[in-house]
C-alpha positions as CSV (number, residue, x, y, z in Angstrom):
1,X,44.9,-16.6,76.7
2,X,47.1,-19.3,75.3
3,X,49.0,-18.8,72.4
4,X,49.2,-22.8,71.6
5,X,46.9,-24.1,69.1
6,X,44.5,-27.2,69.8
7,X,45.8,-30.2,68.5
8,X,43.5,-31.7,66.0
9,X,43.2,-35.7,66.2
10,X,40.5,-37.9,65.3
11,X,39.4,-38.4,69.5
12,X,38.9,-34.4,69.3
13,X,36.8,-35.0,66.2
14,X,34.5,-37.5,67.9
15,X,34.2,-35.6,70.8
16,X,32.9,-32.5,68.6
17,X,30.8,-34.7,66.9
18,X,29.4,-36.0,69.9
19,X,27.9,-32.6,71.2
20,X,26.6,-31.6,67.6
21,X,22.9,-33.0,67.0
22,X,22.8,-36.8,66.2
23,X,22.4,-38.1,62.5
24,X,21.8,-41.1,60.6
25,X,25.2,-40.9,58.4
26,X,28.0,-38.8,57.8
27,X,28.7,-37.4,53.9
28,X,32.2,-35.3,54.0
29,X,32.1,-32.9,51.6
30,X,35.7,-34.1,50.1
31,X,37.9,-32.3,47.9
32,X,40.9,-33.5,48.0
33,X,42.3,-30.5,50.1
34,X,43.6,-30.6,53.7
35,X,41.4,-29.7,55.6
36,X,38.8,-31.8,54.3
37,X,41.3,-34.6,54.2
38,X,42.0,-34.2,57.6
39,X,38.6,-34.6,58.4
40,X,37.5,-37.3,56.2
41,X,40.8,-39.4,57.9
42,X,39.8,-39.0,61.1
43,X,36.8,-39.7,60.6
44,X,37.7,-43.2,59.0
45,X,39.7,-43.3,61.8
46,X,36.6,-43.4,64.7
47,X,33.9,-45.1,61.9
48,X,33.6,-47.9,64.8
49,X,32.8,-45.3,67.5
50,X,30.3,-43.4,65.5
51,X,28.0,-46.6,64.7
52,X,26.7,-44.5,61.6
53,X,27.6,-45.2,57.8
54,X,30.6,-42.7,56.7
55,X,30.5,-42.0,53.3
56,X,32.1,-38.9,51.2
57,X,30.8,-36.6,48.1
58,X,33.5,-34.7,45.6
59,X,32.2,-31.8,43.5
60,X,34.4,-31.5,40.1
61,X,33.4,-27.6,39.3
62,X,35.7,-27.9,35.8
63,X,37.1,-24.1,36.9
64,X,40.8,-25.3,37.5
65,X,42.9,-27.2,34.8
66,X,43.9,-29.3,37.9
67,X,39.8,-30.5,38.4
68,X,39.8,-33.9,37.3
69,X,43.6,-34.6,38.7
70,X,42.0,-33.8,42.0
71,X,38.7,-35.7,41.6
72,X,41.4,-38.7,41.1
73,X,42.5,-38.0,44.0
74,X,40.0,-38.5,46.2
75,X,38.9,-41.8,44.6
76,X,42.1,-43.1,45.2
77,X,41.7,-41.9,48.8
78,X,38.5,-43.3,48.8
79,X,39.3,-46.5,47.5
80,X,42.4,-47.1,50.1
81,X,40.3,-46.1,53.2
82,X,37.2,-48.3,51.9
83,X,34.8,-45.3,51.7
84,X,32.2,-44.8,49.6
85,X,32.6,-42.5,47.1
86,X,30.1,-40.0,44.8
87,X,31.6,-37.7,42.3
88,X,29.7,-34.8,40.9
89,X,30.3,-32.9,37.4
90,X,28.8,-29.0,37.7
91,X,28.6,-27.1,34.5
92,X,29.7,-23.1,35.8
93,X,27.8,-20.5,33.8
94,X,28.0,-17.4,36.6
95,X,24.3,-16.4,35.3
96,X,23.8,-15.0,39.0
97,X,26.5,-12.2,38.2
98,X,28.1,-12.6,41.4
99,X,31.0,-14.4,40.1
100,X,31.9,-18.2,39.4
101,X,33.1,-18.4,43.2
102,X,29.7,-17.6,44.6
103,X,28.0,-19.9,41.9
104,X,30.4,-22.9,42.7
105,X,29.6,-22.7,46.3
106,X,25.9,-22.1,45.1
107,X,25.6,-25.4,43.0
108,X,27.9,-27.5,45.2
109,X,25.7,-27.1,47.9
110,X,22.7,-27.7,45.9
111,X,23.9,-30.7,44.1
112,X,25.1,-32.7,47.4
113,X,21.9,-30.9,49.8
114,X,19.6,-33.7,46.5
115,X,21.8,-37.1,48.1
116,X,20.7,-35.9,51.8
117,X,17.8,-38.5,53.0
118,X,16.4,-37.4,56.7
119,X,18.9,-36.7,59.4
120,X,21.8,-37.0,57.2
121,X,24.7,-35.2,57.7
122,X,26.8,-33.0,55.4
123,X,30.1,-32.4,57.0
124,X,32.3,-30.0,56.2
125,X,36.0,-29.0,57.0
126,X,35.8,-25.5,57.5
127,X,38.1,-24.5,60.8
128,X,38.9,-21.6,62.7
129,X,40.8,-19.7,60.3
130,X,38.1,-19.9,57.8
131,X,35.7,-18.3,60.9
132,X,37.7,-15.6,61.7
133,X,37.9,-14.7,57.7
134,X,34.1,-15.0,57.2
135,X,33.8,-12.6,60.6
136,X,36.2,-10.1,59.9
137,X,34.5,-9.9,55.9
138,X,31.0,-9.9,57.2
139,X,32.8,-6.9,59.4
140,X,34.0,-5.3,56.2
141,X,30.1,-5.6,54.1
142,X,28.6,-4.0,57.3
143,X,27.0,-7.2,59.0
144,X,25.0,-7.2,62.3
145,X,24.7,-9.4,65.0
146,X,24.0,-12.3,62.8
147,X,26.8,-11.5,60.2
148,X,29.2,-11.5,63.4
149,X,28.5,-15.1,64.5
150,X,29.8,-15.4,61.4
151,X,29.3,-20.0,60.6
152,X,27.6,-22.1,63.1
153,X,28.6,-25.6,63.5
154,X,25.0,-27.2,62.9
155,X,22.5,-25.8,60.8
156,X,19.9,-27.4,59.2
157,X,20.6,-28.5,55.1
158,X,18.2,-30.2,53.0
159,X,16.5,-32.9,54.5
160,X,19.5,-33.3,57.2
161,X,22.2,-30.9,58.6
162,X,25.1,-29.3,57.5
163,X,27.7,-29.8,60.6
164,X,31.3,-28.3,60.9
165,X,33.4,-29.9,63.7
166,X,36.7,-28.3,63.4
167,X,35.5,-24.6,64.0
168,X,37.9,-25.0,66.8
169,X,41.1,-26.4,65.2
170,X,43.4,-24.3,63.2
171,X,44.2,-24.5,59.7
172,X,47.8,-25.3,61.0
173,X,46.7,-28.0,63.2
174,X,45.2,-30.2,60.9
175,X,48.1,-29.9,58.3
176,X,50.3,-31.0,61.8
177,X,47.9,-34.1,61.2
178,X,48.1,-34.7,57.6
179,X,52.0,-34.9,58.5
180,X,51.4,-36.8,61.2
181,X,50.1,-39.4,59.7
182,X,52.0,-39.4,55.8
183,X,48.7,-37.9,54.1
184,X,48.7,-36.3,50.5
185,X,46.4,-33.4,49.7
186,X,45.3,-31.2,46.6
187,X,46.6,-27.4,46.7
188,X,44.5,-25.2,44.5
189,X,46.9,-22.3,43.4
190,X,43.6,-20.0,43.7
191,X,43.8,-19.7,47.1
192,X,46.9,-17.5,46.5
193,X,45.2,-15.1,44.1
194,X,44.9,-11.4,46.2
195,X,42.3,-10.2,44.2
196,X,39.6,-12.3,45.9
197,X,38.8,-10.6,49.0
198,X,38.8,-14.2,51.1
199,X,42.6,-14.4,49.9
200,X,43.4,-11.0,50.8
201,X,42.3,-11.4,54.1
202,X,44.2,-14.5,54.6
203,X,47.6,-13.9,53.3
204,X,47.0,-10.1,54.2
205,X,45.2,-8.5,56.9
206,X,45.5,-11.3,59.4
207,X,48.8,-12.1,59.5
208,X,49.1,-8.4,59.6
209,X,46.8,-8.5,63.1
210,X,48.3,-11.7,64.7
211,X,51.7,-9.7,64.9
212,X,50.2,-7.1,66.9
213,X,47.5,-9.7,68.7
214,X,48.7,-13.0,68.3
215,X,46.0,-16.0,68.0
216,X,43.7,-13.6,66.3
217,X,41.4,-16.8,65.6
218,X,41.1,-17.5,69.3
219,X,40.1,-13.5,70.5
220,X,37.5,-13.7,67.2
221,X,36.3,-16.8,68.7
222,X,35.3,-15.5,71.8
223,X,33.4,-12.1,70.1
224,X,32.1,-14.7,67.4
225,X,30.7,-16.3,70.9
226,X,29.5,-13.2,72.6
227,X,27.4,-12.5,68.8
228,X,25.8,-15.6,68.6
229,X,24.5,-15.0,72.2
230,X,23.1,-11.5,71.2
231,X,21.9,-13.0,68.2
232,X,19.9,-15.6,70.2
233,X,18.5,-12.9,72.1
234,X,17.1,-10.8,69.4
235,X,16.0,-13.7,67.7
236,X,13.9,-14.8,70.5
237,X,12.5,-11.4,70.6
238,X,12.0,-11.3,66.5
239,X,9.6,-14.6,67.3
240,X,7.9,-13.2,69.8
241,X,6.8,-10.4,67.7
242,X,5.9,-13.2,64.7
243,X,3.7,-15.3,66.7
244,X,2.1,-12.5,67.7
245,X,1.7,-10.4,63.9
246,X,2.0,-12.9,61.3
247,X,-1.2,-13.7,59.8
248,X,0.2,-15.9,56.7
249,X,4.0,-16.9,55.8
250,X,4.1,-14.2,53.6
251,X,2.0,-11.5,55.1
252,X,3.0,-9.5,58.3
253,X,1.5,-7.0,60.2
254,X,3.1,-3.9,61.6
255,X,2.0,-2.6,64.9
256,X,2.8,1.3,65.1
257,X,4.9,0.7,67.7
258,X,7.1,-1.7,65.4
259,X,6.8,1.2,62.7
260,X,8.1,4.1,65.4
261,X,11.0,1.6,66.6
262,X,13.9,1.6,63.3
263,X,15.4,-1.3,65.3
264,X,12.8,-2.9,65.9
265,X,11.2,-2.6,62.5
266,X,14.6,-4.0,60.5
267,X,15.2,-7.0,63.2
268,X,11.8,-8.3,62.5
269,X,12.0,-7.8,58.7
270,X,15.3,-9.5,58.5
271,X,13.9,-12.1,60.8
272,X,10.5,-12.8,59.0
273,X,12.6,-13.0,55.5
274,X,14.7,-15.4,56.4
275,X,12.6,-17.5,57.7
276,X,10.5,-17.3,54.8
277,X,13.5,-18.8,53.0
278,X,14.3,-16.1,50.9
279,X,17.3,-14.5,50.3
280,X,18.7,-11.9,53.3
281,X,17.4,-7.8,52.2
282,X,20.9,-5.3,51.3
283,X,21.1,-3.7,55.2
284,X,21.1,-0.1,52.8
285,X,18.0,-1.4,51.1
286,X,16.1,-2.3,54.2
287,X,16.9,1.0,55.9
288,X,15.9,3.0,53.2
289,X,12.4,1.1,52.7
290,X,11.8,1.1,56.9
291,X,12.1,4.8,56.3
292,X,9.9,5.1,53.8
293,X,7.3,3.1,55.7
294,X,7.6,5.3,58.8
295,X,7.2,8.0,56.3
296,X,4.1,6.6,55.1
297,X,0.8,8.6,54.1
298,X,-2.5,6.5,53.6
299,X,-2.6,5.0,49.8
300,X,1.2,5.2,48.9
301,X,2.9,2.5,47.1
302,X,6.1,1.8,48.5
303,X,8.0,-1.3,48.0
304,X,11.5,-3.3,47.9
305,X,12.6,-5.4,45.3
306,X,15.6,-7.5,45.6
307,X,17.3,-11.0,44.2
308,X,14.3,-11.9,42.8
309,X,11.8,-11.3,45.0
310,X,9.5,-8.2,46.3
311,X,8.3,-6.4,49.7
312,X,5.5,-4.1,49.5
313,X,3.6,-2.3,51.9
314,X,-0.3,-1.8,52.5
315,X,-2.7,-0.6,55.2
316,X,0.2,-1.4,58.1
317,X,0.7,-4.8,56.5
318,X,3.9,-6.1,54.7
319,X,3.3,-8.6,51.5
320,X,6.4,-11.2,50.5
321,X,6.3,-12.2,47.0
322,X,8.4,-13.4,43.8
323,X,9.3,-10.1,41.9
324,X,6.7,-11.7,38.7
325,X,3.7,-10.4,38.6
326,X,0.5,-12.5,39.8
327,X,-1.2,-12.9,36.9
328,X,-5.0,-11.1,36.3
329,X,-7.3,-13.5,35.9
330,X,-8.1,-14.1,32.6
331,X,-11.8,-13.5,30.8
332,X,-13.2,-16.7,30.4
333,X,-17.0,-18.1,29.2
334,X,-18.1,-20.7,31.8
335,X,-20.7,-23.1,29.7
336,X,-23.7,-24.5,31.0
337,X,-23.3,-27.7,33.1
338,X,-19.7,-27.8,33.2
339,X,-18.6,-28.3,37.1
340,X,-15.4,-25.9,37.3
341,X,-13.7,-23.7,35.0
342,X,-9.2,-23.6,34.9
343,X,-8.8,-20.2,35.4
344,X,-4.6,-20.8,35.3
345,X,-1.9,-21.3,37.4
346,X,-2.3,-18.6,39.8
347,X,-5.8,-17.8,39.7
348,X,-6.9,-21.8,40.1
349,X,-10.6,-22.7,39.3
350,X,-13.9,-21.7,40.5
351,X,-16.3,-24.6,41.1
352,X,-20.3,-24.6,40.9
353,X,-22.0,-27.5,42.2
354,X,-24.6,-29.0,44.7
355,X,-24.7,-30.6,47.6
356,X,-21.6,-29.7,50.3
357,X,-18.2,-28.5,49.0
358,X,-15.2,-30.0,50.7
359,X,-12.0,-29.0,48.9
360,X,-11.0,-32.1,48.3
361,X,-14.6,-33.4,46.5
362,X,-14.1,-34.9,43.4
363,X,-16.0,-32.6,40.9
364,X,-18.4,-33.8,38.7
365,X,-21.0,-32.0,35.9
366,X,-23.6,-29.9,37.2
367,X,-27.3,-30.9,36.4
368,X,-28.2,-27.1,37.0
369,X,-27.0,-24.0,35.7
370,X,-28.4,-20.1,36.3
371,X,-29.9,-19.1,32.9
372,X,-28.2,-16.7,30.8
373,X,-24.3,-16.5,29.7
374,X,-22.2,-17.0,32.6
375,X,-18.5,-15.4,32.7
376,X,-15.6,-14.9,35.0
377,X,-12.6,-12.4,34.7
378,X,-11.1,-9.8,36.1
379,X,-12.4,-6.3,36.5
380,X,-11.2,-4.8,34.2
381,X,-13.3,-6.7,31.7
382,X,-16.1,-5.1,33.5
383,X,-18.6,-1.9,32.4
384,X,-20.4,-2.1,35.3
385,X,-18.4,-2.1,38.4
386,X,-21.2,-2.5,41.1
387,X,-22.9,-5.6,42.9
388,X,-26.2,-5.5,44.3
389,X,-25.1,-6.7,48.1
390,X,-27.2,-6.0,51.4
391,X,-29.5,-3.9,49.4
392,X,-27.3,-1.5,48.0
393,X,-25.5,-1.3,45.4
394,X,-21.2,-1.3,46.2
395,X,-18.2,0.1,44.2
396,X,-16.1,-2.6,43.6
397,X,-13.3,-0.3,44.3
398,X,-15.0,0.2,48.2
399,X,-15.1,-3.5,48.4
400,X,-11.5,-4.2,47.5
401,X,-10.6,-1.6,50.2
402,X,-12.8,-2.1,53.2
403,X,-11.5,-6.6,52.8
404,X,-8.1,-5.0,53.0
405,X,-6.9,-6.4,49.9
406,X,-3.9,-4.6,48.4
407,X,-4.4,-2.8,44.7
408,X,-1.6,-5.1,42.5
409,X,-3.7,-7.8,43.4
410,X,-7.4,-6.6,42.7
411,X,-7.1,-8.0,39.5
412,X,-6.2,-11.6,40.2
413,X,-9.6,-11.8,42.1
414,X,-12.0,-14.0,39.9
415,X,-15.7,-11.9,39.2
416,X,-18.3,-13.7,38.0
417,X,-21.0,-12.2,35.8
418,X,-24.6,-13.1,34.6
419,X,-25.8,-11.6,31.0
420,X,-23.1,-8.3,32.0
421,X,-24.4,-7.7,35.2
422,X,-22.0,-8.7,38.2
423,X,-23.1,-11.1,40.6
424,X,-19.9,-12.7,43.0
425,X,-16.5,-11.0,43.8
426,X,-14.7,-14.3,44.5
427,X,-16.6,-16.4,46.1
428,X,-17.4,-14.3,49.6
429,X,-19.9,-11.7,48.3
430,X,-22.8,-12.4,45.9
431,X,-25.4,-10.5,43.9
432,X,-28.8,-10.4,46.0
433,X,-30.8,-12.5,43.3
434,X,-27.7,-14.5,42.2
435,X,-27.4,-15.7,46.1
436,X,-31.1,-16.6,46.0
437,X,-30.4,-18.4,43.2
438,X,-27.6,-20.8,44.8
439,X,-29.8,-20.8,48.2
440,X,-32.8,-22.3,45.9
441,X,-31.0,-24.7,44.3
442,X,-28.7,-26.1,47.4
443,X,-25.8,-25.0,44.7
444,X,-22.2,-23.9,46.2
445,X,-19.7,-21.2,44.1
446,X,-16.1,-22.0,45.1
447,X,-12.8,-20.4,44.3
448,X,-9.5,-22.4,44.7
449,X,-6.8,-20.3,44.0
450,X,-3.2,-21.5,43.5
451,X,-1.4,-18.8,44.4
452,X,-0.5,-18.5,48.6
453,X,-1.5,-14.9,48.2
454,X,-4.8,-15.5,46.7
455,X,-5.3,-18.2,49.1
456,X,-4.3,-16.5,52.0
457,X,-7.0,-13.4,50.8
458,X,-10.0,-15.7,49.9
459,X,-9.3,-17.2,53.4
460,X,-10.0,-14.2,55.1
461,X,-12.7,-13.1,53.3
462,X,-14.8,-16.5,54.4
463,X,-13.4,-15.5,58.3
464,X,-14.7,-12.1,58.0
465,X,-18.4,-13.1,56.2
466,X,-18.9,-15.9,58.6
């Protein structure tokens, strides 16, 4: 292996940009430091070659007393090199608790991910260095496979991509180009402070390991290399298992040979979640609720609740929700002729009308209405907790379990009752005379739900009673 750094020039940069996926424009995420000075300069540099508008966004975060010295900077920058500037001002309140770092990096990328149009390109300066920091942290937290691969060079951002072209250049290299070619950048004294782990790692622990193994950034490269091919792998076998299990974006089933396989069970979790665009499950949280699902007995209520959002797990099926609470449906006296009744933001509206029911018929006032005061709620509101269906009389609570639907969620489904005696659960199983009732009068009962849960129940409800 060669101990020489690549060179970094603005012909390399094209090159790299050239095997990345192709974009309508280029944004450099600019802030005034060198590495994303580098980049931006080069890029200036082959603006003819690429054929696609360049163009450059600056995030002022406010942390450093330095902040709006920098953003001057990179206008001036900006202005000499006729590219097209956007400054940002983000307001730092660390309300996520995991410090004003994380939330900077956080709101930066939300702020510039709102200019992206389709197939616009976010490009960033990270480099080699920074990969084998972010490998040999993810190394420290406990990361897998996919913690190993540590950045890739195109992902998907937004409505475009975010892109990082000098993953192969040294931090060294493109400061030999700044010289090169009489650029000024911005130093941010925080990038000497030890107590931040990135720092420590920097100024510390691999300096310490390229005196041993020298071009420790090269040798993680190729492991970094070796992961993302294992990660590929697994992947491939994670979506094999989805297409295969998942029923609904947020609801999974688990084959018992997923269950008696650990690995298995966590890869496709981890997999499933992410794509679900939530944010990645603790590894120590994940084990300890995979246990507890292999553990398992009939009827026990085991779930995981993390950043915001919550896993539970019911009759060999996982459920992905936000961590607040469906609401119950709410108790609510449906008057004579009206079409629908608002039922709220999760629950929807149940409709009664004539004539087909598409879900996208406007509604209007019904002509007809079943005699007697008509309600809908939840069944809690409910003395009497049978329907008449099929001739005999069922338990709502035998109902709820043989459709499969999971107990937190009972109460969200919509019951409708005539003069206290109940005649639809949702709108998939009526009341014998309340059915003859809607038959006789051409009528239709229908419940739109907001919430993808609800939908995603009332759904298979209509598939099973077909």
């Amino acid at each position: 292996m060669s101990n020489r750094a690549l060179a970094f020039s603005a012909e390399r940069l094209l090159q790299n940009l050239q095997s990345l996926p192709p974009v309508n424009s280029y944004v450099v995420g600019f802030s005034g430091g060198a590495d994303s000075t580098a980049l931006l300069h080069a890029l200036v540099e082959i603006r003819d070659a690429l054929g696609v508008p360049v163009s450059a966004v600056h995030v002022n975060h406010g942390i450093n007393s330095e902040a709006d010295a920098w953003q001057e900077l990179c206008e001036n920058f900006c202005r000499l090199h006729q590219v097209e500037l956007t400054s940002l001002k983000i307001k730092l309140t660390n309300r996520s608790g995991k410090g004003l770092e994380a939330e900077a990096r956080h709101l930066r990328y939300e702020a510039i991910s709102s200019l992206l149009n389709t197939a616009d390109c976010l490009l960033t300066g990270h480099h080699a260095d920074d990969q084998a920091e972010t490998m040999l942290l993810n190394l420290m937290r406990g990361s897998g496979v996919e913690g190993l691969t540590a950045m890739p060079d195109s992902r998907p951002f937004g409505e475009g991509f975010l892109q990082r072209p000098l993953l192969s250049f040294k931090n060294s290299a493109l400061k030999d180009y700044l010289l090169k070619n009489g650029l000024k950048w911005a130093e941010d004294p925080s990038n000497q402070y030890l107590n931040h782990d990135r720092n420590f790692m920097r100024h510390e622990v691999i300096p310490l390991l390229e005196r041993r193994w020298p071009e420790v950034s090269q040798r993680l490269l190729l492991t970094q290399e070796a992961m993302t091919d294992a990660r590929l792998l697994t992947e491939s076998l994670a979506d094999e298992y989805l297409d295969s299990n998942l029923g609904h974006p947020y609801v999974l089933r688990i084959t018992p040979q997923c269950v008696a396989n650990t690995a298995m069970l966590k890869l496709v979790v981890r997999h499933w979640v992410k794509q679900s665009g939530t944010p990645g499950v603790p590894a120590y949280k994940l084990g300890t609720f995979c246990t507890q699902v292999q553990k398992a007995v009939s009827g026990q209520n085991i779930s995981l609740q993390w950043e915001g959002w919550l896993l539970r797990w019911y009759r060999n099926h996982l459920w992905l929700q936000p961590d607040s609470a469906i609401a119950p449906c709410p108790s609510v006296y449906w008057p004579a002729g009206q079409a629908e009744i608002d039922l709220g933001n999760d629950i929807g509206k149940m409709v009664l009308k004539t004539a087909p029911l598409m879900d996208d018929t406007p509604e209007t006032a019904s002509s007809f209405f079943p005699d007697g005061e008509f309600w809908v709620g939840a069944r809690a509101g409910l003395e009497e907790n049978t329907i008449l269906a099929g001739g005999m009389h069922k338990r709502l609570k035998n109902l709820f379990q043989s459709a499969a639907i999971p107990p937190w969620l009972r109460d969200s489904i919509p019951l409708c009752k005539l003069d206290d005696e109940l005649v639809a659960v949702g709108d998939w199983c009526f009341n014998e005379r309340f059915a003859a009732w809607l038959s006789g009068n051409s009528a239709s009962l229908n419940w739109r739900p907001h919430n993808p849960l609800l939908r995603y129940i009332r759904k298979q409800q209509h598939r099973v009673n077909q």
